[in-house]
PDB file of N, H, CA, C and O in Angstrom:
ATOM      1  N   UNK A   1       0.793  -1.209   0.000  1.00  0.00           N
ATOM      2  CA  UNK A   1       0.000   0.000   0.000  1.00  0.00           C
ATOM      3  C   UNK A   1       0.838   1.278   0.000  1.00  0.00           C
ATOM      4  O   UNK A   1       0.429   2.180  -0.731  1.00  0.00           O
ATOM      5  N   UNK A   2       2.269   1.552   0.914  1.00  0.00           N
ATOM      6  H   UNK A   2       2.601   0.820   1.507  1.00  0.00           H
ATOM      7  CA  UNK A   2       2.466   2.502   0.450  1.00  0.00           C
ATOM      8  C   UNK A   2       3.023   3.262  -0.687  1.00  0.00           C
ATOM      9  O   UNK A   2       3.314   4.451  -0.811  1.00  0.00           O
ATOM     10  N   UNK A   3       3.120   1.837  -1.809  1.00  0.00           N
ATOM     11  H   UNK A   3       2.884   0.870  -1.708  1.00  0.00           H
ATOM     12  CA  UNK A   3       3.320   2.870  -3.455  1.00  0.00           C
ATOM     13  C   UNK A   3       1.953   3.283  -3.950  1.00  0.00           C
ATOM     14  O   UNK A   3       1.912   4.120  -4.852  1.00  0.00           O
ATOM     15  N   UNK A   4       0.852   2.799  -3.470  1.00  0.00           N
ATOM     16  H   UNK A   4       0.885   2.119  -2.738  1.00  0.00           H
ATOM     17  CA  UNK A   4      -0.323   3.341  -3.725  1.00  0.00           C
ATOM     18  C   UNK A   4      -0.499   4.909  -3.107  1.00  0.00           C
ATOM     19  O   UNK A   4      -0.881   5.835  -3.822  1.00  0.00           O
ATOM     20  N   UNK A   5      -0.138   5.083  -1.566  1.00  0.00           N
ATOM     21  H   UNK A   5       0.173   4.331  -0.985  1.00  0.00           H
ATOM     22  CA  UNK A   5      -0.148   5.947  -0.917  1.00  0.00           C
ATOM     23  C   UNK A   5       0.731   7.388  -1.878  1.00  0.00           C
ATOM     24  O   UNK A   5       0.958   8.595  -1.795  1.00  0.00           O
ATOM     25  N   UNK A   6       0.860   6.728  -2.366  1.00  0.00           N
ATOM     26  H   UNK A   6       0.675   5.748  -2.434  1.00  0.00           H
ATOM     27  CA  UNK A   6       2.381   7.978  -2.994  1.00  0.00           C
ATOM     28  C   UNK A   6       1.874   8.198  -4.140  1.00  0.00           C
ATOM     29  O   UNK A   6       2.674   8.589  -4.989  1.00  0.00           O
ATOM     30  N   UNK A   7       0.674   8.062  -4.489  1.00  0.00           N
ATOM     31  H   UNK A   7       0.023   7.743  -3.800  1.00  0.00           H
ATOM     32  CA  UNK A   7       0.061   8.628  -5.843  1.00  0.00           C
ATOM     33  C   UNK A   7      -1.786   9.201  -5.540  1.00  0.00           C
ATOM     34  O   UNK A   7      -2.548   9.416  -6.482  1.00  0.00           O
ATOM     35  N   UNK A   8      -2.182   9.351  -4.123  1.00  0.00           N
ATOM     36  H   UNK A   8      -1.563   9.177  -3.357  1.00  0.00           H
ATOM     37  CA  UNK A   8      -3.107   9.556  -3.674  1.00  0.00           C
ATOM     38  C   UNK A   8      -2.560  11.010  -3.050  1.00  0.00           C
ATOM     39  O   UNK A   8      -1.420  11.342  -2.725  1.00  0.00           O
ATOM     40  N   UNK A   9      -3.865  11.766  -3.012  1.00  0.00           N
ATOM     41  H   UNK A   9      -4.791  11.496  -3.277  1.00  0.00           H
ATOM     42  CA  UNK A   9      -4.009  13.435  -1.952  1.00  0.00           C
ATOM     43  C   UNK A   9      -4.584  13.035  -1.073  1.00  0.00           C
ATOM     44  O   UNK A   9      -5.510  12.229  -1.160  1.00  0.00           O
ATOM     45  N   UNK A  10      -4.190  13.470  -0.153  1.00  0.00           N
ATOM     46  H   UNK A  10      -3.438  14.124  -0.083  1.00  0.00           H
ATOM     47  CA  UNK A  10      -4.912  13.592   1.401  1.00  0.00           C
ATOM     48  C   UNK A  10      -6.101  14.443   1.188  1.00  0.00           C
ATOM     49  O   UNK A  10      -6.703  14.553   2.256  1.00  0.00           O
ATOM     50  N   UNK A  11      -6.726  15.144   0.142  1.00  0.00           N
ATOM     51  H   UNK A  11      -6.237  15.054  -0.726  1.00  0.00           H
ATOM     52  CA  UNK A  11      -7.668  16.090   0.289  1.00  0.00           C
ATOM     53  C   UNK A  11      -8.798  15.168  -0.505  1.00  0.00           C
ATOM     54  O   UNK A  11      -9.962  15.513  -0.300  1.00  0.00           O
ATOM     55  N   UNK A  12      -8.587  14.029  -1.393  1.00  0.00           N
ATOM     56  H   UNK A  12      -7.641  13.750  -1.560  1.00  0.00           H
ATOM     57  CA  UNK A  12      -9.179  12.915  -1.627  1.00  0.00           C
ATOM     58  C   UNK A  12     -11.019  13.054  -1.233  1.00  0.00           C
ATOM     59  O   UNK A  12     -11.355  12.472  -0.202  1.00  0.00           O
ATOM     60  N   UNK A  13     -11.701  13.503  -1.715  1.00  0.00           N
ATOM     61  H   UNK A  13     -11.429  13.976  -2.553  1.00  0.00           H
ATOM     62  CA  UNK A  13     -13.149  13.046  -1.401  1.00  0.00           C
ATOM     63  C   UNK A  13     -14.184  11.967  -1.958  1.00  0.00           C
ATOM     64  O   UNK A  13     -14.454  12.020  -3.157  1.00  0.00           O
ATOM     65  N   UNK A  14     -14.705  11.110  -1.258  1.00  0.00           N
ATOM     66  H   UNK A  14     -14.485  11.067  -0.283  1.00  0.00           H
ATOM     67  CA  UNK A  14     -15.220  10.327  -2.193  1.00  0.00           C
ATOM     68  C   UNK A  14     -16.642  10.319  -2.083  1.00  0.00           C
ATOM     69  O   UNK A  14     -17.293  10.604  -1.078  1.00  0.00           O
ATOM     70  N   UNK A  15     -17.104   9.941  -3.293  1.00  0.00           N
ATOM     71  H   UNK A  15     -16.575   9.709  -4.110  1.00  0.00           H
ATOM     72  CA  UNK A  15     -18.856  10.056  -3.719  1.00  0.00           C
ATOM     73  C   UNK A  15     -19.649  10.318  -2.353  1.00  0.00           C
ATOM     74  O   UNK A  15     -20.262  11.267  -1.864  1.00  0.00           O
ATOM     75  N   UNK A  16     -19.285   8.808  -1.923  1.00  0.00           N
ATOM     76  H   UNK A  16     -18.786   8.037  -2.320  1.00  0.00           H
ATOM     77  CA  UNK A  16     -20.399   8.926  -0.475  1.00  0.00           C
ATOM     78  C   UNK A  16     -20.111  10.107   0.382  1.00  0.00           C
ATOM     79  O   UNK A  16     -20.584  10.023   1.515  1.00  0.00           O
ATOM     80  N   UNK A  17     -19.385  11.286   0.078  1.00  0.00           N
ATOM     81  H   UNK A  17     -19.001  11.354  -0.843  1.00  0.00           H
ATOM     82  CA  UNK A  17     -19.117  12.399   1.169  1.00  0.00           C
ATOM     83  C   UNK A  17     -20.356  13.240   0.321  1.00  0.00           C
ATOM     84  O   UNK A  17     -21.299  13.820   0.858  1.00  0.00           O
ATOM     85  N   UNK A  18     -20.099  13.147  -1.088  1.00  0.00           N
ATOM     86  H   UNK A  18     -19.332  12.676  -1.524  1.00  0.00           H
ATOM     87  CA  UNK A  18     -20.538  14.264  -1.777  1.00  0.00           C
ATOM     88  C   UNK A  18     -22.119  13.995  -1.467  1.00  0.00           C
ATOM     89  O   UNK A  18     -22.946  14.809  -1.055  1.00  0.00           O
ATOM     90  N   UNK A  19     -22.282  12.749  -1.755  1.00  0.00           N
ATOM     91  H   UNK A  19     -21.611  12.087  -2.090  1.00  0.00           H
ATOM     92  CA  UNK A  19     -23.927  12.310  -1.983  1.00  0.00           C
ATOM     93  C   UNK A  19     -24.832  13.038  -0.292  1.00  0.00           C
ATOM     94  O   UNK A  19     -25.851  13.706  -0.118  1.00  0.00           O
ATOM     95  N   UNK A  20     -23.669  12.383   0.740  1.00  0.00           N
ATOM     96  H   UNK A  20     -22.841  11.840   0.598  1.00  0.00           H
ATOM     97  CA  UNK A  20     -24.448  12.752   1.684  1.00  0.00           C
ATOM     98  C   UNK A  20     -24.907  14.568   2.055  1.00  0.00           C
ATOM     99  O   UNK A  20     -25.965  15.086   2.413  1.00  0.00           O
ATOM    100  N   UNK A  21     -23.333  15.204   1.711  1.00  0.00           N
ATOM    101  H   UNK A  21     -22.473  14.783   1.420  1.00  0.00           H
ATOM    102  CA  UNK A  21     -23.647  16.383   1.901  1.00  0.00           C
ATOM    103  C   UNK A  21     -24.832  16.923   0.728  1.00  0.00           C
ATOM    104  O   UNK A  21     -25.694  17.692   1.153  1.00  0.00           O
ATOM    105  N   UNK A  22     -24.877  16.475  -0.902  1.00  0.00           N
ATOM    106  H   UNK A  22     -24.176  15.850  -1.247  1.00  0.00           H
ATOM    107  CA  UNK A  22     -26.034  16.819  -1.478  1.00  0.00           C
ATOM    108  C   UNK A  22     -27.143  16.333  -0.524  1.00  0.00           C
ATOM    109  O   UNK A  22     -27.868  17.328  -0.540  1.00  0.00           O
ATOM    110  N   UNK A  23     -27.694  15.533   0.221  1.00  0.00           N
ATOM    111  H   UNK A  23     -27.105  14.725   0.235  1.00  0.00           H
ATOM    112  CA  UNK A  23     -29.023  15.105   0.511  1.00  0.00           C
ATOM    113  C   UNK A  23     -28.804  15.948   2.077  1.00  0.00           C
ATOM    114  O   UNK A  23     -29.856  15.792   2.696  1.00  0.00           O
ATOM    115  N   UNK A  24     -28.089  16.542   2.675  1.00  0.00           N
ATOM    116  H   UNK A  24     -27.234  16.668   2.172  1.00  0.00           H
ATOM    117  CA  UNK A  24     -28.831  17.362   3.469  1.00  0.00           C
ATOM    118  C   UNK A  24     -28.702  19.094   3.212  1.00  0.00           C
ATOM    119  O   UNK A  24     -29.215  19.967   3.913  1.00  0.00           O
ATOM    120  N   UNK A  25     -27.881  19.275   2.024  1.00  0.00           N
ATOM    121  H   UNK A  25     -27.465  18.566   1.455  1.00  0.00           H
ATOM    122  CA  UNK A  25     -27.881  20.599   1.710  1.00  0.00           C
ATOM    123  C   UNK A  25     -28.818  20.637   0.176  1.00  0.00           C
ATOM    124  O   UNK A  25     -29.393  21.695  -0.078  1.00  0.00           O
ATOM    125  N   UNK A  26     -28.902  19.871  -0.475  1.00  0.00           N
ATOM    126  H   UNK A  26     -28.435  19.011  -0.269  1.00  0.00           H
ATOM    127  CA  UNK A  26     -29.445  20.276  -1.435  1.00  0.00           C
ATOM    128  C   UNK A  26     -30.770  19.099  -2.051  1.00  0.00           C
ATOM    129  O   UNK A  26     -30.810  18.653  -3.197  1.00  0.00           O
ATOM    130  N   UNK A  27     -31.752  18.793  -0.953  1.00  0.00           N
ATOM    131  H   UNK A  27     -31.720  19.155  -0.021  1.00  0.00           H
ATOM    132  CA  UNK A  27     -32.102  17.761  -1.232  1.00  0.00           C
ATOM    133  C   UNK A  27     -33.688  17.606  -2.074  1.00  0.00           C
ATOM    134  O   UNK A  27     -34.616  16.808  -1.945  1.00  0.00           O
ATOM    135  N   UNK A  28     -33.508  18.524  -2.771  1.00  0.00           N
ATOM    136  H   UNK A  28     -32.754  19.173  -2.876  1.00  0.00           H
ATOM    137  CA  UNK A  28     -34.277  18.315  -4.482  1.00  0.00           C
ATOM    138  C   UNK A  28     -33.921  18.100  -5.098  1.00  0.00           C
ATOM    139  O   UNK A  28     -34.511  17.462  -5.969  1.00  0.00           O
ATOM    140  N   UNK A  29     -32.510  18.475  -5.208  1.00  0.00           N
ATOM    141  H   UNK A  29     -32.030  18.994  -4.500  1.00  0.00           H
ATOM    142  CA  UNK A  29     -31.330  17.794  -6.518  1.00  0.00           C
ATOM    143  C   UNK A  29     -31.116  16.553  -6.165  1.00  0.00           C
ATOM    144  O   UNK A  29     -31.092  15.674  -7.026  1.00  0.00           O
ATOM    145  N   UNK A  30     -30.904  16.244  -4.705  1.00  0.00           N
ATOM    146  H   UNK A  30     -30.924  16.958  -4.005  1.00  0.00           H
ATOM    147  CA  UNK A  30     -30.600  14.666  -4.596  1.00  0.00           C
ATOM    148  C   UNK A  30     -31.522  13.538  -4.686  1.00  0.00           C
ATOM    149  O   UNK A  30     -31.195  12.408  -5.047  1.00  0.00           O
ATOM    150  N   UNK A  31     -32.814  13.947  -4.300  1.00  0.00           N
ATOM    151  H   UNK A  31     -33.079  14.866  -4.006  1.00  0.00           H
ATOM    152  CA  UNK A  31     -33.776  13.537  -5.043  1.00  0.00           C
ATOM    153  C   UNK A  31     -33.821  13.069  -6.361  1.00  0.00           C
ATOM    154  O   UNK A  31     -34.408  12.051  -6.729  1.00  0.00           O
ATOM    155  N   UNK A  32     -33.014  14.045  -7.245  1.00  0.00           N
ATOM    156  H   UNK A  32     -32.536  14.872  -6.946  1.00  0.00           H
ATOM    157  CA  UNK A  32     -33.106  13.488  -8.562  1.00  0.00           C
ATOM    158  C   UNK A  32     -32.182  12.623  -9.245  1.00  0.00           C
ATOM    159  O   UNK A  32     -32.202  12.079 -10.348  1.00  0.00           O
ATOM    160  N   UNK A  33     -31.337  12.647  -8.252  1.00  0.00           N
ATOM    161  H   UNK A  33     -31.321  13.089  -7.355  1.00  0.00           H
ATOM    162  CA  UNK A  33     -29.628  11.445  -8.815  1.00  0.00           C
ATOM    163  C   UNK A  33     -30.201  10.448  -8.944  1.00  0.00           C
ATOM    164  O   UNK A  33     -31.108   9.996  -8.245  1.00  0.00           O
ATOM    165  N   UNK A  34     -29.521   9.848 -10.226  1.00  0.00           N
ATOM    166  H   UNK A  34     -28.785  10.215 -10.794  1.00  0.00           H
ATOM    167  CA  UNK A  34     -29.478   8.634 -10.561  1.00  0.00           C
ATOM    168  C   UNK A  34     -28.968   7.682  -9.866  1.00  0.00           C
ATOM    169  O   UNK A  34     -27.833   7.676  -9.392  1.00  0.00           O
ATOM    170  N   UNK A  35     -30.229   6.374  -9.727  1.00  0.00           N
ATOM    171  H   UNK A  35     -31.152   6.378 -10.112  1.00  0.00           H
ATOM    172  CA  UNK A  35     -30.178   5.678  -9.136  1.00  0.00           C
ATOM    173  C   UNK A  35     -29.065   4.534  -9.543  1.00  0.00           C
ATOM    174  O   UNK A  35     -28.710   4.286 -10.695  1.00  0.00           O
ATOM    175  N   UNK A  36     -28.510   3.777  -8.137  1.00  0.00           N
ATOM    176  H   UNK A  36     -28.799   3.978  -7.200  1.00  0.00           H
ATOM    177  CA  UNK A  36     -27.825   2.665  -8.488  1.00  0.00           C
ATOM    178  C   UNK A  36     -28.652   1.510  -8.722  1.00  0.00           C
ATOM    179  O   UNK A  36     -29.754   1.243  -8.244  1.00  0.00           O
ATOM    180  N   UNK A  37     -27.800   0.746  -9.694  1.00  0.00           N
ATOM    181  H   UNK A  37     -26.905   0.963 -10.082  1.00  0.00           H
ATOM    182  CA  UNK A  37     -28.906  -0.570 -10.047  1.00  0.00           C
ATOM    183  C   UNK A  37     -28.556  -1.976  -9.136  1.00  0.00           C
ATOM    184  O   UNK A  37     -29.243  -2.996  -9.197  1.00  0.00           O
ATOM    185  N   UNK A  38     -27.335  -1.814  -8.274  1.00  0.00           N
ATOM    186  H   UNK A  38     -26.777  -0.986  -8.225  1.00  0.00           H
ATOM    187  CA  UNK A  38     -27.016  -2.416  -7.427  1.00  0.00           C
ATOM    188  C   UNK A  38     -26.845  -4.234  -8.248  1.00  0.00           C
ATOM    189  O   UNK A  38     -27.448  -5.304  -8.168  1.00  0.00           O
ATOM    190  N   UNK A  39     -25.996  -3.839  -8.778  1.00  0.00           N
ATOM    191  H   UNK A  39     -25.506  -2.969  -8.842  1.00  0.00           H
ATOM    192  CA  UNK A  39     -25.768  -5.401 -10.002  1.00  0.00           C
ATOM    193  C   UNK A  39     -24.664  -5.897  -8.841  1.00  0.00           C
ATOM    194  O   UNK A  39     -24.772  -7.105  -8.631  1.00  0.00           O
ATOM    195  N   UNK A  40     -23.823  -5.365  -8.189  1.00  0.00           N
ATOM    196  H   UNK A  40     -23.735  -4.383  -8.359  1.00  0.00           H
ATOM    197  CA  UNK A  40     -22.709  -5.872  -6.994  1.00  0.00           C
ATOM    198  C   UNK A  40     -21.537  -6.335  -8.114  1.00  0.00           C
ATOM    199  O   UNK A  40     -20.916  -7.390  -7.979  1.00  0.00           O
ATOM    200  N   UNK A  41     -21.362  -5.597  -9.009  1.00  0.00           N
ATOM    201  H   UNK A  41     -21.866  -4.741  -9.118  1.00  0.00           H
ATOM    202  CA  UNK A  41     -20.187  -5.769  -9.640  1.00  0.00           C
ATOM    203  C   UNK A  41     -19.335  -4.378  -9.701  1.00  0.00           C
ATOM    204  O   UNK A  41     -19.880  -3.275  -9.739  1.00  0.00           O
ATOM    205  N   UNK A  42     -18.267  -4.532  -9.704  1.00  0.00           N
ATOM    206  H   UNK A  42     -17.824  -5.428  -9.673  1.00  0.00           H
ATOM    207  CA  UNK A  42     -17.501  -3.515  -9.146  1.00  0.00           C
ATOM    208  C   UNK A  42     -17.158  -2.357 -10.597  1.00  0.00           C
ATOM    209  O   UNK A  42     -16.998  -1.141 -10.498  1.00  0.00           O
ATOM    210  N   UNK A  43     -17.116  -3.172 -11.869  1.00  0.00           N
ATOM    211  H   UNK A  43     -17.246  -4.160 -11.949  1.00  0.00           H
ATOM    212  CA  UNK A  43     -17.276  -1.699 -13.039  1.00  0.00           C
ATOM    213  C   UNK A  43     -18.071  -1.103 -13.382  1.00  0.00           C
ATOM    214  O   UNK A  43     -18.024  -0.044 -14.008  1.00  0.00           O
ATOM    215  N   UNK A  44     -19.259  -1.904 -12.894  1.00  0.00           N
ATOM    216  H   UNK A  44     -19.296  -2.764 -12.385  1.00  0.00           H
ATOM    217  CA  UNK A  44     -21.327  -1.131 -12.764  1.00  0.00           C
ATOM    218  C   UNK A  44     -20.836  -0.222 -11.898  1.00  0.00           C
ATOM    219  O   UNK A  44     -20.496   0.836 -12.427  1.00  0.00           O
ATOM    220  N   UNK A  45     -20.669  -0.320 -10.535  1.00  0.00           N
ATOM    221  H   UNK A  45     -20.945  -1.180 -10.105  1.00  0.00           H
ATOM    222  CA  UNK A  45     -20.334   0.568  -9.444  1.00  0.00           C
ATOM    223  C   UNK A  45     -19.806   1.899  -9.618  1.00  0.00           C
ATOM    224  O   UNK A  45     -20.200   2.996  -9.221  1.00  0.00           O
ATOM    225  N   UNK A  46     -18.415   1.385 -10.592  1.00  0.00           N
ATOM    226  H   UNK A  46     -18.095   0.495 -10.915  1.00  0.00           H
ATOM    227  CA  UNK A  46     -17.542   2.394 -10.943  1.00  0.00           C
ATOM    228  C   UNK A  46     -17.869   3.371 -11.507  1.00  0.00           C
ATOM    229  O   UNK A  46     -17.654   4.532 -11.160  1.00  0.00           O
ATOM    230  N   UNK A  47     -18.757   2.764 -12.991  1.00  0.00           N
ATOM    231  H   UNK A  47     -18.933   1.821 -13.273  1.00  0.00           H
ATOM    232  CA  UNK A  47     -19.401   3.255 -13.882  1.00  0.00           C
ATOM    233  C   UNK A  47     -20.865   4.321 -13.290  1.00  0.00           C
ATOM    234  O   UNK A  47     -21.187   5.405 -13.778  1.00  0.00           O
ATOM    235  N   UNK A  48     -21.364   3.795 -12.441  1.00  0.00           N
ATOM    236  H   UNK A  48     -21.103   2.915 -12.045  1.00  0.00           H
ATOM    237  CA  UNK A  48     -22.674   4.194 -11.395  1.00  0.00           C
ATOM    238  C   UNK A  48     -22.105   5.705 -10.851  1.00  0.00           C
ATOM    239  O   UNK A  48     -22.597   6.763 -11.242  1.00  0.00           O
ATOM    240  N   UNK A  49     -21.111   5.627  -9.993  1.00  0.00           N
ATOM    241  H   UNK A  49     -20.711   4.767  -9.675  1.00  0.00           H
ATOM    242  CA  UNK A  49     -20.302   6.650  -9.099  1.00  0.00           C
ATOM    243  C   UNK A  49     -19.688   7.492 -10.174  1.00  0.00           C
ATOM    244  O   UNK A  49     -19.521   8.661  -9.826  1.00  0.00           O
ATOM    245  N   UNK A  50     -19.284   7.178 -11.474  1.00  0.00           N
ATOM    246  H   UNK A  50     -19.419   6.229 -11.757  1.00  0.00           H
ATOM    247  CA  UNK A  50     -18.936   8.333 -12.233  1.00  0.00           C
ATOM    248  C   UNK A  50     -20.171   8.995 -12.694  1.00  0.00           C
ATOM    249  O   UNK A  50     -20.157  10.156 -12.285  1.00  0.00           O
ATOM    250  N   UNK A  51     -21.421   8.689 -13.498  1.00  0.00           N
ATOM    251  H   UNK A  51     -21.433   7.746 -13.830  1.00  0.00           H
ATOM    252  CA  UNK A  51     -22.620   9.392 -13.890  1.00  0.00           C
ATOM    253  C   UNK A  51     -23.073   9.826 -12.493  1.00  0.00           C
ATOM    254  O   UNK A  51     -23.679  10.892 -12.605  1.00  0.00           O
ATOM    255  N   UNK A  52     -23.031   9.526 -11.565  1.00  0.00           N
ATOM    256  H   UNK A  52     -22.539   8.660 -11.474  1.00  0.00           H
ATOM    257  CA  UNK A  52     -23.562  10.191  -9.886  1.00  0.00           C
ATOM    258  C   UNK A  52     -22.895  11.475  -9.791  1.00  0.00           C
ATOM    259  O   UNK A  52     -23.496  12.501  -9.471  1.00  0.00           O
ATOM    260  N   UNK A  53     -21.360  11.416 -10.133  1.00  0.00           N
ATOM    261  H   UNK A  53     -20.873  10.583 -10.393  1.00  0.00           H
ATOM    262  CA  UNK A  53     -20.674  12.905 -10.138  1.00  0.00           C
ATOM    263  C   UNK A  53     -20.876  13.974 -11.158  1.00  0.00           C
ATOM    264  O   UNK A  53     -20.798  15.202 -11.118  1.00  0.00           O
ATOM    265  N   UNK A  54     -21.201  12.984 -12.213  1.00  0.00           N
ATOM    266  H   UNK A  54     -21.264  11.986 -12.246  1.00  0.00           H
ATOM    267  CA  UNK A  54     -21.733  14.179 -13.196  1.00  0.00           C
ATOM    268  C   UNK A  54     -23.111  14.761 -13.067  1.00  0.00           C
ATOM    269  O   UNK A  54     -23.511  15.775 -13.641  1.00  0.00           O
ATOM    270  N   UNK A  55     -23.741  14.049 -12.300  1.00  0.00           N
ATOM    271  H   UNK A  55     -23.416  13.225 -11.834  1.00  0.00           H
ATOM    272  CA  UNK A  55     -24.615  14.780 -12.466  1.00  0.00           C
ATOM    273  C   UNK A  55     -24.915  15.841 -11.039  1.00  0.00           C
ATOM    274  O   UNK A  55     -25.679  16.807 -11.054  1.00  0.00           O
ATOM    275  N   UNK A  56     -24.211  15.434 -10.010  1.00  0.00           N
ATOM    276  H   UNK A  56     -23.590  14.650  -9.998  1.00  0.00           H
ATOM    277  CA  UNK A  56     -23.879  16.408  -8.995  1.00  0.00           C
ATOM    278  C   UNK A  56     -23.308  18.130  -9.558  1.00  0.00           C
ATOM    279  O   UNK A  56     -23.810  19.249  -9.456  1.00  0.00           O
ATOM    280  N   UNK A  57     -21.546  17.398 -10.392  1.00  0.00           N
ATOM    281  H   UNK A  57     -21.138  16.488 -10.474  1.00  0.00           H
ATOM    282  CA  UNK A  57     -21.420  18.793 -10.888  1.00  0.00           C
ATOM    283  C   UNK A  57     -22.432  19.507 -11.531  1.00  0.00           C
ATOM    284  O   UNK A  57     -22.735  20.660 -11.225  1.00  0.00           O
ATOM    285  N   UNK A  58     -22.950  18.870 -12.392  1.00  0.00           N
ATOM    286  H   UNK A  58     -22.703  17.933 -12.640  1.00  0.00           H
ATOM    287  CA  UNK A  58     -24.183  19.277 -13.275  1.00  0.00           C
ATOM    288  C   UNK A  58     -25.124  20.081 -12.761  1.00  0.00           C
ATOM    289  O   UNK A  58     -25.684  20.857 -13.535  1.00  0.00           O
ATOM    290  N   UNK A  59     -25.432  20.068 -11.594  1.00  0.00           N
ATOM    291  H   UNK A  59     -24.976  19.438 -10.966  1.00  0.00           H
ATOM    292  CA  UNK A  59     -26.718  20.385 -11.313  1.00  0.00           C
ATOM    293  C   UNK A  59     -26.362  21.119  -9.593  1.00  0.00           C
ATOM    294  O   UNK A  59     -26.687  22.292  -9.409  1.00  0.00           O
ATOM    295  N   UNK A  60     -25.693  20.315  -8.440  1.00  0.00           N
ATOM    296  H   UNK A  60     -25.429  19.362  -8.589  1.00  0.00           H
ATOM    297  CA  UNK A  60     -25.339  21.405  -7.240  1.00  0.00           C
ATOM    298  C   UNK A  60     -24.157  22.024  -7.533  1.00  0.00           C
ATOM    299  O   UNK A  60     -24.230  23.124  -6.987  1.00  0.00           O
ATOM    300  N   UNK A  61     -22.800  21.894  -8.259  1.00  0.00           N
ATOM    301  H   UNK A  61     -22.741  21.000  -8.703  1.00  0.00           H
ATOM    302  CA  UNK A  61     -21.725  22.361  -8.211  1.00  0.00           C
ATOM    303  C   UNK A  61     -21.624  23.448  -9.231  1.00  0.00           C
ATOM    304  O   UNK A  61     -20.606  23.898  -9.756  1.00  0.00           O
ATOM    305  N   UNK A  62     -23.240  23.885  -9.465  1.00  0.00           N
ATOM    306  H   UNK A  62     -24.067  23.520  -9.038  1.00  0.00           H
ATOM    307  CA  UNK A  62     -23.268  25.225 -10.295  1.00  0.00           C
ATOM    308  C   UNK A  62     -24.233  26.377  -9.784  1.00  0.00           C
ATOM    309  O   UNK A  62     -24.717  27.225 -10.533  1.00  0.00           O
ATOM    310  N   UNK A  63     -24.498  26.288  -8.141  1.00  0.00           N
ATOM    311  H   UNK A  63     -24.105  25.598  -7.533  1.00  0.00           H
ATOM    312  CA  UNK A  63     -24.877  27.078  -7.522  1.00  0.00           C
ATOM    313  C   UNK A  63     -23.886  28.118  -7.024  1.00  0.00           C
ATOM    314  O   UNK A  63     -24.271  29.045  -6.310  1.00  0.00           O
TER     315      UNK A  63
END
């Protein structure tokens, strides 16, 4: 892990920070995120959590 460590930021945020802070600051937009289809495969997931950010920027990260 630490050659992994050595290509990561400590300022690092991930989805589930963003999602939660959209659903108590902005929660008509979060309302409208696209849902996961919960297939439990990890490039659905991947794939899931990237259209989730776009559509965050899309829509709260332009207030």
């Amino acid at each position: 892990m630490p050659r992994l460590d050595k290509h990561l930021h400590y300022r690092i945020v991930g989805v589930s920070t963003i999602k939660e802070l959209a659903a108590r600051w902005y929660p008509k937009e979060f309302k409208k995120a696209p849902l996961k289809r919960q297939t439990h495969r990890a490039l659905d997931d991947i794939r899931e959590s990237i259209e989730e950010l776009r559509y965050y920027r899309s829509t709260i990260f332009q207030h």
